[in-house]
N, C-alpha and C positions, 0 to 999 in steps of 0.2 A: 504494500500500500504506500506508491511515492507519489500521488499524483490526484490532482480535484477528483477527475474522471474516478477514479477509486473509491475515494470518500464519497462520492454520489450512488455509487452501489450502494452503499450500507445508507442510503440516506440521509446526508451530512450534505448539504449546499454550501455554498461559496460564502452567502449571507449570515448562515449559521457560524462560522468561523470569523467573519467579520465583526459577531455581534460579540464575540468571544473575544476576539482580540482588542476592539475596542474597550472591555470592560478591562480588563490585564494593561490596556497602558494606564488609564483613568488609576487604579489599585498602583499600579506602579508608580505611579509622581506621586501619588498621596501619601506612599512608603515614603518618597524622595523627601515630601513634606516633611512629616515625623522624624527623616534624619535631621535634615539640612537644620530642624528646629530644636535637635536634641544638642547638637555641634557647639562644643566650648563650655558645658554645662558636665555637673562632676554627677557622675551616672553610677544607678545602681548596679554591681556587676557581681554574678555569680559564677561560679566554673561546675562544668557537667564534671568534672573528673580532678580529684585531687590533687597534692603537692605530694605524694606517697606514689600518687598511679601513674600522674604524668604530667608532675611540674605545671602545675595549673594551665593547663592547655584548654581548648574549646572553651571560649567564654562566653555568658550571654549577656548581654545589656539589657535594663529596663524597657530600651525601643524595640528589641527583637521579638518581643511577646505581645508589647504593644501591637505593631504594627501585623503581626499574623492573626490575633485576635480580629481587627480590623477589617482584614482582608476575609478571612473565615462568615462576617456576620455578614458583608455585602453577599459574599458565591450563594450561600444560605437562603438570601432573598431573590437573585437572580439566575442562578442556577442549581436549584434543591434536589436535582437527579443526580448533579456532577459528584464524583468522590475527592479528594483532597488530601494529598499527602504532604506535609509540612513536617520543616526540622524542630521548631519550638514545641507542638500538639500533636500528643499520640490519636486524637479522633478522627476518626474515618468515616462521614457522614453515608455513603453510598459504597459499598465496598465491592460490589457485582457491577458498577458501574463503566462503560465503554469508553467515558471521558474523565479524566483524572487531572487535577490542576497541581502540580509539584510548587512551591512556595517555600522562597528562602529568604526570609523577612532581611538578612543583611549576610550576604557571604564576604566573610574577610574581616568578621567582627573586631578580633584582636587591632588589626589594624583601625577602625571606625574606635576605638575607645581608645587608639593610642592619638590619636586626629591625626594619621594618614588617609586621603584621601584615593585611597584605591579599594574598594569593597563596590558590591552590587547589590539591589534589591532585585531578587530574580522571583519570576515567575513562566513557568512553563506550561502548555497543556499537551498530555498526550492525548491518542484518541489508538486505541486497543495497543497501548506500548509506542504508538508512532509521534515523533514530538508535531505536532501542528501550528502551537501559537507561541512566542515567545516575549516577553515585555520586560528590558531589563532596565531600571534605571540606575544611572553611572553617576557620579559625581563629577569627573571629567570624560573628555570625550576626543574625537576626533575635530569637534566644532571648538576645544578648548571651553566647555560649557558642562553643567552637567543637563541629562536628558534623559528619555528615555529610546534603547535600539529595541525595534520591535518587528515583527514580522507573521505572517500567515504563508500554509504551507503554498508551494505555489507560487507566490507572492514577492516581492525584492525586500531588502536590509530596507530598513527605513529609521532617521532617526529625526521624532519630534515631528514627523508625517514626509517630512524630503527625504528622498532617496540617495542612499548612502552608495559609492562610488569609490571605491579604494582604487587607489593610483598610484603603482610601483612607479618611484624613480628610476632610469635604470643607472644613475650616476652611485647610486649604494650598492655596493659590490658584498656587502655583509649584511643581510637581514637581523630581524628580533624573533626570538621563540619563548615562548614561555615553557620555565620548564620547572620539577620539582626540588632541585636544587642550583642555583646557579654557580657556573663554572666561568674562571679565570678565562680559558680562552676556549675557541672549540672552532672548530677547522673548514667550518660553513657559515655560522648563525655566530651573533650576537646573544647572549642568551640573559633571560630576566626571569626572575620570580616575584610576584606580586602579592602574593597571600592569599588571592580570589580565584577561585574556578571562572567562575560566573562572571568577573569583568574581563577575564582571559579570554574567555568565549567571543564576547563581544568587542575586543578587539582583535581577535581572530578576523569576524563578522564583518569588521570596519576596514579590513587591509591592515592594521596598525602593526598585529603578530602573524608573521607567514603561520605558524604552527602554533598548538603547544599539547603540554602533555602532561600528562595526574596520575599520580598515582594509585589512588583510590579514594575517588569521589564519591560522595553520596548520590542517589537520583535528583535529587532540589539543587543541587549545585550543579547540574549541568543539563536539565533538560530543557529549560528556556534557552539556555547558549547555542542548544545542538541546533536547536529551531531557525535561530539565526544564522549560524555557519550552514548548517545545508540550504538554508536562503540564499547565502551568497557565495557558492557555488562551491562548500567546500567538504570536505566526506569526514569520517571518524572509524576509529578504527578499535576495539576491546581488546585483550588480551584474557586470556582465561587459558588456564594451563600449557602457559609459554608459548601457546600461539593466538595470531593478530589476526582477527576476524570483522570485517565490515561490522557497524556497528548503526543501524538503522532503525531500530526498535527497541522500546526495554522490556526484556523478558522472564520472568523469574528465576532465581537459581534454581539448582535441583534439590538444594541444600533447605531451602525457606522459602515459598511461594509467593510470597507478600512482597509485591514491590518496594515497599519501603525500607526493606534491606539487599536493598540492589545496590551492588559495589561491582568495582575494575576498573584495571588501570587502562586509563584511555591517550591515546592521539587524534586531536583534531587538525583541521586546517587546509590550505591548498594542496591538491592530491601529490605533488611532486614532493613537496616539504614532508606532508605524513609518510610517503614510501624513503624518504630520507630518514626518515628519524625511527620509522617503525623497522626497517629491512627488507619491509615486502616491496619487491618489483612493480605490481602490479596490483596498487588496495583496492582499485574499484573494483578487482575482477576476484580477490582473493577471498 
């Protein structure tokens, strides 16, 4: 299922996806709200996981529960079939449900409470595993702004309603990749680590990063981004027992059935850059 024509099999119109995607950018800037308004103010912050388990890592901030609460009470009155999987709320309102909206009230938290400016509010929708609508809002941007990049499947990168257009110089002889740890030098790419799946996606999305690559994301950290990069023209690729598998749908492990504990390690991006970095010859075809 890569294609409108497909999703109108099953019933799913163009309109239907539109009315989807405009509600996902609308949610998305009113996240952007809630940061931009939490920004310079000394924040409640709790850690999922201790100083014994793991050096107080994964933090949450007071806005990250805000803001998916938020998001949860609109879908609730706008779309009461749809199911919802989010990183702050174990609730699954529709769990047989065909469309599932992934929400990641701020990926890159640590960053957002250190006031680095590189985290996303991401929201995705799948429709039976396949990503369709993506709204992500950035803080900064390709515009030097922050906005939201958003897309329908189908559809082009679009950011703040214009259409997003990356334009390789060819005067840079060394691109940017995003990757999970960044190296001194490396023998093609410029490489950077951000702290954010989800703003990596989107500059993916935007030309900004030829590539990049995760270790092990959660499904809300990257299913709005995937929506964007296959927008703008770009593939992804999973790894699961050391091989690199097109990665165009999310589908349960065999391990746990519940999307919600979907993990792997991924490569997105421009198909030459992913077969660079992944070792496949040939990802579209692999």
């Amino acid at each position: 299922m890569n294609s409108l024509e497909d999703l109108a099999a099953h019933g799913v119109s163009r309109d239907d996806l539109r009315d989807m995607e405009h509600l996902a950018i609308e949610l998305a800037g009113a996240a952007g709200m809630e940061i931009t308004k939490a920004l310079g103010n000394v924040l409640a912050v709790k850690y999922k996981s201790g100083a014994e388990e793991a050096r107080w890592r994964d933090p949450v901030s007071e806005v990250d529960e805000k803001v998916e609460s938020l998001i949860r009470e609109r879908l609730a009155r706008n779309f009461p079939d749809h199911d919802i999987i989010g990183e702050e709320m174990d609730e699954r309102p529709v769990r047989d449900a065909d469309f599932i909206w992934l929400i990641d009230p701020i990926d890159g938290t640590a960053n957002f409470i250190n006031g680095l400016p590189l985290f996303s509010a991401s929201i995705g929708i799948i429709f039976k595993g396949v990503p369709v609508v993506g709204a992500l809002w950035c803080p900064i941007s390709h515009a030097l702004r922050a906005g939201v990049y958003h897309c329908t499947l189908g559809g082009k990168v679009r950011f703040d309603g214009a259409d997003v257009t990356p334009k390789g110089n060819p005067a840079v002889r060394r691109r940017l990749v995003g990757v999970p740890v960044a190296t001194v030098s490396d023998n093609f790419w410029e490489t950077r680590k951000t702290g954010s799946a989800a703003f990596e996606c989107a500059m993916v999305a935007a030309g900004l990063l030829q590539a990049a690559r995760f270790t092990s994301p959660n499904i809300w950290d990257i299913a709005g981004g995937l929506a964007l990069v296959f927008a703008g023209g770009g593939i992804a690729l999973r790894r699961d027992s050391g091989v690199w598998a097109p990665l165009e749908r999310f589908t349960p492990t065999d391990q746990d059935q519940d999307l919600r504990f979907w993990r792997g390690e991924v490569v997105i991006g421009e198909p030459t850059a992913v077969a660079r970095m992944s070792g496949v010859p040939n990802p579209r075809q692999s």
